[in-house]
C-alpha positions in Angstrom: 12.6 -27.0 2.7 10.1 -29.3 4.0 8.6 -26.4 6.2 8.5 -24.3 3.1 6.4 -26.7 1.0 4.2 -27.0 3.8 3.5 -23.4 4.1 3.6 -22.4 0.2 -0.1 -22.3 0.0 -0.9 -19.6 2.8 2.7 -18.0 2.0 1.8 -17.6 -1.7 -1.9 -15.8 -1.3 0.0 -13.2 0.8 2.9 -12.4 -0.8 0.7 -12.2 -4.6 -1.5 -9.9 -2.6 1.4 -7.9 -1.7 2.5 -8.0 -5.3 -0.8 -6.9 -6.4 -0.6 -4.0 -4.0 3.0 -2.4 -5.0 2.6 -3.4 -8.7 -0.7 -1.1 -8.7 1.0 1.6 -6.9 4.0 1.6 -9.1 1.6 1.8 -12.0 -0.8 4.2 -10.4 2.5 6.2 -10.1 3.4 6.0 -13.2 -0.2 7.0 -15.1 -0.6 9.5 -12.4 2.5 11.0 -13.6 2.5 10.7 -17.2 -1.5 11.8 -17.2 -1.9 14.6 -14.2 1.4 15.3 -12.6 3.5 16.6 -15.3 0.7 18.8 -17.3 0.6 20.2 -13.4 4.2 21.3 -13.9 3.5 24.5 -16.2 0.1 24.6 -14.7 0.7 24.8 -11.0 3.3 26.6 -8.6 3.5 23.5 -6.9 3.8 21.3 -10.1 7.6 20.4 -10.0 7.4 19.4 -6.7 4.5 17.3 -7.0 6.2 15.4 -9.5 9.2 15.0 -7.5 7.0 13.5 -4.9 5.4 11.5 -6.4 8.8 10.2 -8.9 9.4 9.1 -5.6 6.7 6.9 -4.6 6.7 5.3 -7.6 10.2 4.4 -7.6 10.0 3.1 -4.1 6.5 1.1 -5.2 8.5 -0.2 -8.4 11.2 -1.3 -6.0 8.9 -2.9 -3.6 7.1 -5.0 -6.8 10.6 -6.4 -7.9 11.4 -7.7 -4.6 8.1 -9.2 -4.1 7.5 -10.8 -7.5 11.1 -12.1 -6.7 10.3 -13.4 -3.3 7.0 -14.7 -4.6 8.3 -16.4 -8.1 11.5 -18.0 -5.8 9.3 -19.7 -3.3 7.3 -21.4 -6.6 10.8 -22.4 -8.0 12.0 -23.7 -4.8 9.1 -26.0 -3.9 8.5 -27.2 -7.7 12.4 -28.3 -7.4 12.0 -30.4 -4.5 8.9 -31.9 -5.3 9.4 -32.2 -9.4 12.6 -34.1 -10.5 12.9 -30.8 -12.3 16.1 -28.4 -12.7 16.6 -25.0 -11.9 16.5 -24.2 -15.9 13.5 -26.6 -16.8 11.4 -24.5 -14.0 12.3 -21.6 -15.3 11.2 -22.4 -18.4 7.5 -22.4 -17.1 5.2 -19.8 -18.2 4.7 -18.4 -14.3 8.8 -18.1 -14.0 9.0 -16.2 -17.7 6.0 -13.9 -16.7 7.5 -13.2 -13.1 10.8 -11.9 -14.7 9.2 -10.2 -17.5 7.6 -8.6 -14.9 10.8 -8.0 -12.3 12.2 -6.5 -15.2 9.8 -3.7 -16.0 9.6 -3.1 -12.1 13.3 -2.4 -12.5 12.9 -0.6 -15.4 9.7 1.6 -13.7 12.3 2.1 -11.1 15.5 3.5 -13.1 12.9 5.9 -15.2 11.6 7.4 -11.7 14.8 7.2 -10.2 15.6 11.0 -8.3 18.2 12.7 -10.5 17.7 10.5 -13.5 16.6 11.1 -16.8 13.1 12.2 -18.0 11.9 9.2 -19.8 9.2 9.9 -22.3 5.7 9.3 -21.5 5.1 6.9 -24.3 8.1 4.6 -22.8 6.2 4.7 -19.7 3.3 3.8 -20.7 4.5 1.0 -22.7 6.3 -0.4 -19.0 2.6 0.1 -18.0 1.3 -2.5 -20.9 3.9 -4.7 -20.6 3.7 -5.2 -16.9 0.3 -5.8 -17.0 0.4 -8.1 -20.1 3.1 -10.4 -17.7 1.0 -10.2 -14.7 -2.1 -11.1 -16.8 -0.3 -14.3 -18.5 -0.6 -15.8 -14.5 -4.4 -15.3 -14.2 -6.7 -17.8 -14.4 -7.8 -16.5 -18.3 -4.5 -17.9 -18.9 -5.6 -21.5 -17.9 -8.7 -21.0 -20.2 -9.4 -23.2 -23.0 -12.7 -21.2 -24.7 -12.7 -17.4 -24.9 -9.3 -16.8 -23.9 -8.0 -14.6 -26.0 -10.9 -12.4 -24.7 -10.9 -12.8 -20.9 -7.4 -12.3 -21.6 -7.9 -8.4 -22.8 -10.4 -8.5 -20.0 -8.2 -9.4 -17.4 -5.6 -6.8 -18.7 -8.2 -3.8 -18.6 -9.3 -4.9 -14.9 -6.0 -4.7 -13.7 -5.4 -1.4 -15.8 -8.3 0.1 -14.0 -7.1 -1.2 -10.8 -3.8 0.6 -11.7 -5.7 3.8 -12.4 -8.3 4.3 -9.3 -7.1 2.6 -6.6 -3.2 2.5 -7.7 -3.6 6.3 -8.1 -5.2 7.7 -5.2 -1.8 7.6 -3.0 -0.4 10.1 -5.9 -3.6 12.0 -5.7 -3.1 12.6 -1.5 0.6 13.8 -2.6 -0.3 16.2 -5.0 -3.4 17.2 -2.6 -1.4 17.9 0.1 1.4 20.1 -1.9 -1.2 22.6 -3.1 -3.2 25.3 -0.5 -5.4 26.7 -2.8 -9.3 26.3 -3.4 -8.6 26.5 -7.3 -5.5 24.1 -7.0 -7.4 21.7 -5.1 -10.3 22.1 -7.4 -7.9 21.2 -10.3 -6.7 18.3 -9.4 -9.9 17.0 -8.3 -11.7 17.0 -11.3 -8.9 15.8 -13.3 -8.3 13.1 -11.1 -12.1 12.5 -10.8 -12.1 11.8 -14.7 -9.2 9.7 -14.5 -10.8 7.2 -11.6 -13.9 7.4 -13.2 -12.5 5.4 -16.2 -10.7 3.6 -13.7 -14.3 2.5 -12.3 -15.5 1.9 -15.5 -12.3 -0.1 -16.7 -13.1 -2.5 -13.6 -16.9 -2.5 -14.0 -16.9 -3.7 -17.3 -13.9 -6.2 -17.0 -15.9 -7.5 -13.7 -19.2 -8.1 -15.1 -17.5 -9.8 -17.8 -15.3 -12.5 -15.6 -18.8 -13.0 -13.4 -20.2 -14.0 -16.4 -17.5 -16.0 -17.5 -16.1 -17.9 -14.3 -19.2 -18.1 -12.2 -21.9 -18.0 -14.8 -25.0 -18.5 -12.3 -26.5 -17.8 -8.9 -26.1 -21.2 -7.4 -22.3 -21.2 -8.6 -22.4 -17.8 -6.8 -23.2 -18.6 -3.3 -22.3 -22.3 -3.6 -18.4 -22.4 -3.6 -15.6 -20.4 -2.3 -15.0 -18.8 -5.8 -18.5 -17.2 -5.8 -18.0 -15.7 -2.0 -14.7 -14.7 -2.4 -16.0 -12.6 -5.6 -19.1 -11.2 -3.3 -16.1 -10.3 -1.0 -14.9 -7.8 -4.0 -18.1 -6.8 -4.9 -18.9 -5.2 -1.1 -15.7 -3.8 -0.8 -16.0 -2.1 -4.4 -19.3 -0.6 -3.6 -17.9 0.7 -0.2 -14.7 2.1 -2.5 -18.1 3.6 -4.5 -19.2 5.3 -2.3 -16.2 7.0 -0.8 -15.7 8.1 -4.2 -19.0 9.0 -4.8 -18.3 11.5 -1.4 -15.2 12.8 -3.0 -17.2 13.7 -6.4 -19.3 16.2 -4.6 -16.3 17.8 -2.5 -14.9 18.1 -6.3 -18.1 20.0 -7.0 -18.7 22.0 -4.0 -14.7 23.5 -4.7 -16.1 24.5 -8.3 -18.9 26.5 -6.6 -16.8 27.6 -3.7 -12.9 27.7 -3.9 -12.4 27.7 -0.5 -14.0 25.1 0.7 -12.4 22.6 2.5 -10.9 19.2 1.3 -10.2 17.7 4.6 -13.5 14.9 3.9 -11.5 14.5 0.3 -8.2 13.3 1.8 -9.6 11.0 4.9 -12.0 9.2 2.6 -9.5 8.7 0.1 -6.8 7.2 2.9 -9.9 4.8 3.2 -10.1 4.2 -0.5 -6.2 2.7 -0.2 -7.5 0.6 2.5 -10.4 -0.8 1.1 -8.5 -1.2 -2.2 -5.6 -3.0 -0.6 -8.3 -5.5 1.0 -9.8 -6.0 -2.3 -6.3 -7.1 -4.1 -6.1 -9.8 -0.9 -9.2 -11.0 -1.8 -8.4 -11.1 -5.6 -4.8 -13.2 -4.3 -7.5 -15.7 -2.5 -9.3 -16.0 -5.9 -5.8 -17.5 -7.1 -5.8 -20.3 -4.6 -9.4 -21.8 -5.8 -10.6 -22.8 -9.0 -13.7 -20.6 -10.8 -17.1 -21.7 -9.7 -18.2 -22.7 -13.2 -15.5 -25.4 -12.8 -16.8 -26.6 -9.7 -19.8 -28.3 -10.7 -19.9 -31.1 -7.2 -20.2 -30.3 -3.8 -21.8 -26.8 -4.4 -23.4 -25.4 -1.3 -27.4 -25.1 -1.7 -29.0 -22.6 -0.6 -31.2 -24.7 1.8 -27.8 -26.1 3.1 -26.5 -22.6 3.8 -29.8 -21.3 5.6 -30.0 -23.9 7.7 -26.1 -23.7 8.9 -26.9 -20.0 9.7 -29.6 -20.1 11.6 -29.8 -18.3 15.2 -29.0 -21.5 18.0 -28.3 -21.0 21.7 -24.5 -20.2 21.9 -22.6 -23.4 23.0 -21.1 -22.2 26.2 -19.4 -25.0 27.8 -16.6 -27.4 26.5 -15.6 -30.7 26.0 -12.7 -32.1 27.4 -9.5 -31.8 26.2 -9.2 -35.8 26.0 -11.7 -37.2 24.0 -11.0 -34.4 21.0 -9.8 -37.4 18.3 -5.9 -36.5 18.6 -5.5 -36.8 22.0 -7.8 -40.0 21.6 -6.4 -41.6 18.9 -2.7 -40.3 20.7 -4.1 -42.5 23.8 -5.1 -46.0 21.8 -1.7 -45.5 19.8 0.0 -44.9 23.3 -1.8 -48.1 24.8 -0.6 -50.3 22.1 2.8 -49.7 21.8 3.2 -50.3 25.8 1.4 -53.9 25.1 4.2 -54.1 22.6 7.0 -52.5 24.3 7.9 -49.8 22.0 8.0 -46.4 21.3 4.5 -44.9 20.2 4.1 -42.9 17.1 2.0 -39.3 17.0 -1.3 -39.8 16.2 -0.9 -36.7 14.3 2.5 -34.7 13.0 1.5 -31.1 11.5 2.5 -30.1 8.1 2.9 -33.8 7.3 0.1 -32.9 4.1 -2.6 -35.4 6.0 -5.6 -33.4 7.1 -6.1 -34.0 11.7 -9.0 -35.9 12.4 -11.9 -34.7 14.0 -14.9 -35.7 15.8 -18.3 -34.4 17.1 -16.2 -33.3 20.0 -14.0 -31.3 17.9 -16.3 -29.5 16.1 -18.1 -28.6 20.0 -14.7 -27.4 21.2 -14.7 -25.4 18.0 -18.0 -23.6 18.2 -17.3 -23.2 22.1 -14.1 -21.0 20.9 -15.8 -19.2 18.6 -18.9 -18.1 20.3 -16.8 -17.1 23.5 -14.8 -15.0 21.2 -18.2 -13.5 20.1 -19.2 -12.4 23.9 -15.5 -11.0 24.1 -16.0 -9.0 20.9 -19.7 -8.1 22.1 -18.2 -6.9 25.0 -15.9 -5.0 23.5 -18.2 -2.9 21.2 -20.1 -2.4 24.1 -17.8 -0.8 26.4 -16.3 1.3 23.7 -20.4 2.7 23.2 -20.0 3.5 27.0 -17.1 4.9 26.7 -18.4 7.3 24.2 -21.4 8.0 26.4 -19.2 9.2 28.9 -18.8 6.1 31.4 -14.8 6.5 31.9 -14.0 3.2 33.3 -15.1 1.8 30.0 -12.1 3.7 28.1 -10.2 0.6 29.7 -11.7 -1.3 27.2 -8.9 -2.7 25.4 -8.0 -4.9 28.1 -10.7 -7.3 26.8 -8.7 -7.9 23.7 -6.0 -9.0 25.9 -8.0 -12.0 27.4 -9.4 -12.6 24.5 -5.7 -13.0 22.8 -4.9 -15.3 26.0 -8.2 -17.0 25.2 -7.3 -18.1 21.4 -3.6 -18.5 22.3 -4.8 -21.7 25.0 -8.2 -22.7 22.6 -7.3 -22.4 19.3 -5.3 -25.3 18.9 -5.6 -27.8 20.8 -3.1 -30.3 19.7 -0.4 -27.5 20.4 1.4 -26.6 23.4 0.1 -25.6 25.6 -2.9 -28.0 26.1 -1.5 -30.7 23.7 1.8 -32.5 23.1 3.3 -30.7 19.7 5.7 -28.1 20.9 5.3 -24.6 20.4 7.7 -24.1 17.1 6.7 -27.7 15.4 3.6 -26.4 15.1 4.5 -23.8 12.7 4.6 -26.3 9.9 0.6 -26.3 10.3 -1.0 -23.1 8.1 -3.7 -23.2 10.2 -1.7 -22.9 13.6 0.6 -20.2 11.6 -2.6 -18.0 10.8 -3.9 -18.5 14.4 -0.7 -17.2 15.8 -0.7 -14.4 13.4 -4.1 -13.2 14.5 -3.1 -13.4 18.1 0.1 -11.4 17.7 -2.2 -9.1 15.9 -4.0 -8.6 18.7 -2.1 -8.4 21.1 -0.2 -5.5 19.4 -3.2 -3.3 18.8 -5.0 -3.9 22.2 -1.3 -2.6 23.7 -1.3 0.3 21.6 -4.8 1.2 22.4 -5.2 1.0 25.8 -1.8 2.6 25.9 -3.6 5.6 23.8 -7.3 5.3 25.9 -5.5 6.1 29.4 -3.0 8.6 28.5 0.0 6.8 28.5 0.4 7.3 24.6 -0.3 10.8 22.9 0.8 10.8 19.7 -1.4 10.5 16.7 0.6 8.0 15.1 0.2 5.5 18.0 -3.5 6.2 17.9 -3.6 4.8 14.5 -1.9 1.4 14.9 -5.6 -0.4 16.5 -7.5 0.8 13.3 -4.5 -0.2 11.2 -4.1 -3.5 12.8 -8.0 -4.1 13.0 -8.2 -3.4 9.0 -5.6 -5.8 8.5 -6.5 -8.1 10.4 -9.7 -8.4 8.4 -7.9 -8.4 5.2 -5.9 -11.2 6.0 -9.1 -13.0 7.4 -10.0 -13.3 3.7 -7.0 -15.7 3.1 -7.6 -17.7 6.1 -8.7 -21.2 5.3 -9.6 -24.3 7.7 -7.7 -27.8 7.0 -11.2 -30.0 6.4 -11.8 -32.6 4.2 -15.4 -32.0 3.9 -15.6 -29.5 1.0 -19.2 -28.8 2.0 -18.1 -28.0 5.6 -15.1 -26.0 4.6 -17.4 -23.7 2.1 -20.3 -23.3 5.1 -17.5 -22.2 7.6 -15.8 -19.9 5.0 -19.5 -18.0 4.3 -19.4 -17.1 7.7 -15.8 -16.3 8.2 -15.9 -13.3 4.9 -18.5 -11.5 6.8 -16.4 -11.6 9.8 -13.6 -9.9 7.5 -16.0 -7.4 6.1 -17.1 -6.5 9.3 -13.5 -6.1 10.7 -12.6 -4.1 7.6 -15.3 -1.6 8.4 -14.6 -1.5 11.9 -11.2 -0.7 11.3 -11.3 2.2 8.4 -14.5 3.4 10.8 -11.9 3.9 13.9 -9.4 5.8 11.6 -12.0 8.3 10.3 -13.3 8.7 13.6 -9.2 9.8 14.6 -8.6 11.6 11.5 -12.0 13.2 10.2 -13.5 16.3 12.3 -16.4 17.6 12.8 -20.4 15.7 12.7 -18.2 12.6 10.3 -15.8 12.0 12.9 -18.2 11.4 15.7 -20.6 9.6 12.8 -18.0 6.6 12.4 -17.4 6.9 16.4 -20.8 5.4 17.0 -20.8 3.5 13.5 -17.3 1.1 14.3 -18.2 -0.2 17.3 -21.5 -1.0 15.7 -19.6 -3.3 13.5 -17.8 -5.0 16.6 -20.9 -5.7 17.8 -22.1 -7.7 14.4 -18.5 -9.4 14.4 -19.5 -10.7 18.1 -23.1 -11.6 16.7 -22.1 -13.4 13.9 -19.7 -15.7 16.3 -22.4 -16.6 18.4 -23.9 -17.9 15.2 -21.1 -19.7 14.5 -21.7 -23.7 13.6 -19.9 -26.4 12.1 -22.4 -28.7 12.1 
């Protein structure tokens, strides 16, 4: 249990990100299928098994969201217990327990109404699962928490998630009916109807968004200045990439109502993109959760001066400190000396997941940059060979082998108090978040630079193989937006965290860049060829600009 409360932080950011992901499919399901898949029925050849399809999807989505929220809501109970003198009842009393099973509950319902073979539930019933869920998932927010105005960032926060629901929630049900019809006119139907849909989708979420700004960060300074602010900034580049896309998939609409046989390839790869970016974005929203709203956090903003002058170019730090006088294994070496002088057994100068934060020094901080700027020549590297690679160099298509090193690399560096350069032992070092979410990254990469290389000499030829690096890449950048560095300096913490969301946008890109190079043909394909790699390139450069002091 102990373990647990030590991880509950990191554990909860993912798992309501994962929530946010299968509740908004389940209820893009649903509004896809009550609004566009069953007027499709009498309209289209393929319009009963569109909605079988996607029945499916949302049943499975709705199943997903139960066992989630579950997951999610039982890890709250579980560490409140054991660190409240509170029962099982009196927890699940609390507004966040009552929510989470209204919410299992309409998950469950969602599920039973799309189940295959069961009954056709009327669309108003399903509609009013749709309010209800979002109403329960809306009472956890932080308009919840509010004391002025809350009645109305309440509705706000409802209609963001709504539109949410609707665009991005949707577009999975929109590649499912895209890919059961082979006509221009078919195609060109369910375009512009789902089009119109996402388009109040956009506007639901534009108009709830500028609304929360307003309310939760109120200012520029408060903007830039706190991890709220950034974390929003996140959303907003994501959102305007998610634009964009869908701004590419408006005139592919048009050109089918001019031509019916055009093609709707571009359509389908730039909406697979639109799930990705969308999934990143609810990640980011789960981050949100973990921090209070900027117009809260009135200290220890960041200034703008402060942030300038953290950021500017320096000479990379290329060479390291050694291991000993980092201030564990020094503070690990006075505790040592005085407990011989006293004959008895020395304590650790530092035990992970014991809720202290490690100490650090000047030396610490060197060893850190050093880490991260070598990683930046690796990642350099990297998007260099793959541009020689693409200019027809061959022994550069062996370029995944860098990722390898660079795994090896984090796996010795990143942690220094750990095996195998310190004296924690591999598994008690799990109870550290930080330690978990290095580990993660480097399993992470050690999968996708396996699967690539595998795929760059030969040795793999499916498609599917070729898409784990750009799926593990994208990830790994989403996940980068919960990452979070155990300092007590909130100042220091916010400056590290401005430079580590860039690194996440930039792997994002990268990622989703890779995948339309695989999946789109033609003059767009070879377009985000040259384009990802690009973005490698800036994730090495913003490394080497790495400082934490």
């Amino acid at each position: 249990m102990s373990l647990l409360v030590d991880l509950f932080g990191y554990l909860s950011i993912v798992l309501h990100g994962l929530t946010i992901v299968a509740q908004s499919m389940a209820l893009g399901g649903v509004l896809f299928l009550v609004l566009l898949a069953r007027p499709f029925e009498g309209e289209l050849a393929a319009g009963p098994r569109i909605v079988a399809r996607i029945r499916r999807l949302t049943f499975w989505s709705a199943v997903a969201m139960a066992l989630v929220e579950a997951l999610g809501n039982g890890l709250q109970v579980a560490v409140l217990m054991s660190t409240v003198d509170l029962s099982f009842l009196d927890v699940m009393q609390a507004n966040f327990a009552v929510a989470a099973l209204v919410k299992i509950g309409c998950a469950v319902l969602i599920a039973l109404a799309t189940l295959r073979g069961g009954w056709r539930v009327p669309s108003p019933a399903l509609l009013a699962l749709v309010a209800i869920e979002l109403a329960a998932a809306t009472a956890t927010t932080h308009a919840a928490a509010r004391l002025e105005s809350s009645t109305l960032l309440l509705s706000v926060e409802w209609l963001h998630q709504l539109g949410a629901a609707i665009w991005i929630g949707g577009i999975p049900s929109f590649l499912i009916a895209l890919a059961e019809v082979h006509d221009g006119a078919g195609w060109r139907r369910i375009g512009a109807r789902f089009s119109r849909l996402s388009m109040l989708g956009v506007g639901c979420i534009l108009a709830s968004g500028i609304t929360m700004f307003i309310a939760y960060i109120g200012s520029l300074p408060a903007f830039y200045g706190t991890a709220y602010g950034v974390m929003v900034g996140a959303k907003i580049g994501l959102f305007l990439g998610l634009l964009a896309l869908g701004a590419g998939n408006f005139l592919v609409t048009e050109r089918l109502r001019r031509d019916p046989n055009a093609s709707v390839v571009r359509m389908k790869r730039f909406a697979e993109v639109e799930i990705g970016l969308g999934f990143s974005i609810f990640f980011a929203a789960a981050s949100l959760t973990s921090v209070p709203p900027a117009v809260d956090l009135t200290q220890d903003r960041v200034t703008w001066h402060e942030i300038v002058e953290r950021n500017a170019p320096v000479w990379p730090r290329l060479s390291s400190p050694d291991h000993d006088v980092l201030a564990i294994p020094e503070l690990q070496a006075r505790i040592d000396a005085q407990a011989a002088q006293q004959h008895r057994a020395a304590s650790p100068a530092f035990v992970p997941g014991d809720g202290t934060l490690p100490p650090r020094n000047a030396d610490d901080i060197a060893w850190s940059e050093y880490n991260h700027h070598w990683a930046g020549l690796f990642v350099i590297a990297i998007g260099l060979l793959v541009l020689a690679a693409h200019a027809g160099f061959r022994p550069a298509r062996h370029w995944p082998v860098v990722f390898l090193a660079l795994a090896l690399f984090l796996l010795l560096r990143s942690d220094p108090e750990v095996w195998p350069l310190g004296k924690e032992d591999f598994m008690a070092a799990f109870r550290d978040v930080e330690v978990v979410q290095h580990r993660i990254f480097v399993v992470l990469i050690l999968v996708f630079a396996a699967f690539e290389w595998s795929v760059q000499t030969g040795r793999l030829k499916s498609r599917r193989a070729a898409l784990v690096f750009p799926l593990m890449v994208a990830a790994g950048g989403a996940l980068l937006l919960t990452h979070s560095h155990q300092i007590a300096n909130v100042k220091d913490a916010m400056l590290i965290e401005l430079t580590h969301t860039p690194l996440a946008l930039a792997g994002i890109a990268s990622g989703w860049g890779r995948w339309l190079e695989l999946r789109l043909p033609g003059r767009g394909g070879r377009i985000a060829g040259w384009i990802w790699p690009l973005c490698f390139i800036l994730v090495g450069v913003i490394l080497l600009w790495y400082r934490e002091a």
